[in-house]
Phi, psi and omega in degrees: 000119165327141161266118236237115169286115166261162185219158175347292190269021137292319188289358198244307182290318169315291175269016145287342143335298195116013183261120212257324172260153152210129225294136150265150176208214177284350218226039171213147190220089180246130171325154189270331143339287211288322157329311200272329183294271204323310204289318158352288199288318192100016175251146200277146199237106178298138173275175179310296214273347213273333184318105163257179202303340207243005175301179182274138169248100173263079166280359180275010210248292193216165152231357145338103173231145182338124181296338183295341169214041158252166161278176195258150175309153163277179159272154184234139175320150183293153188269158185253009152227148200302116185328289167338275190289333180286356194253347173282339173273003158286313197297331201272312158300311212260000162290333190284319190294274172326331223341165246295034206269347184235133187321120151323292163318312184275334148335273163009282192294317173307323190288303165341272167309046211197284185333282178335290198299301180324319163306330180078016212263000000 
């Protein structure tokens, strides 16, 4: 198997993503710039085995994960409706449900990102 390098601006890239770990093993090499970025940033840098057992799985968090111990995405089709009106018509719904019981704004920014990901975008 190839071995997958990161460098300063993987590590970067990364965390605008949103990836807050990344799994390391034998078959990942990051660089020591690129070491010194991830601590910079706060993004944690795993051994494969280092994980532990009783962590918590928080998918309301993320659903990004380290390219290192994912396969890679298919592309997903251009959206077919304008980004703009599908997050004001969730927003309309989970308002009829909820109704004021939750920050507008922060509805907004959840939806936003929830979209953003689903998109790949």
């Amino acid at each position: 198997m190839p071995k997958i390098f990161y460098t300063e601006r993987d590590i970067e890239d990364l965390y605008h993503q949103g990836v807050a770990t990344l799994v390391v093993n034998d078959d990942v090499v990051v660089t020591d710039v690129a070491r010194e970025k991830a601590r910079k940033l706060g993004v944690e840098l795993l051994k494969e085995h280092d994980q532990p057992s009783s962590a918590p799985i928080r998918p309301y968090i993320t659903k990004n994960v380290s390219p290192s111990a994912a396969p890679p995405l298919p592309e997903t089709p251009a959206p077919s409706q304008p980004t703009a009106a599908l997050e004001e018509q969730v927003f309309q719904a989970v308002q009829n449900k909820v109704g004021g019981v939750v920050d507008s704004s922060l509805l907004k920014a959840i939806i936003s990102r929830v979209l953003k990901n689903v998109r790949g975008s």
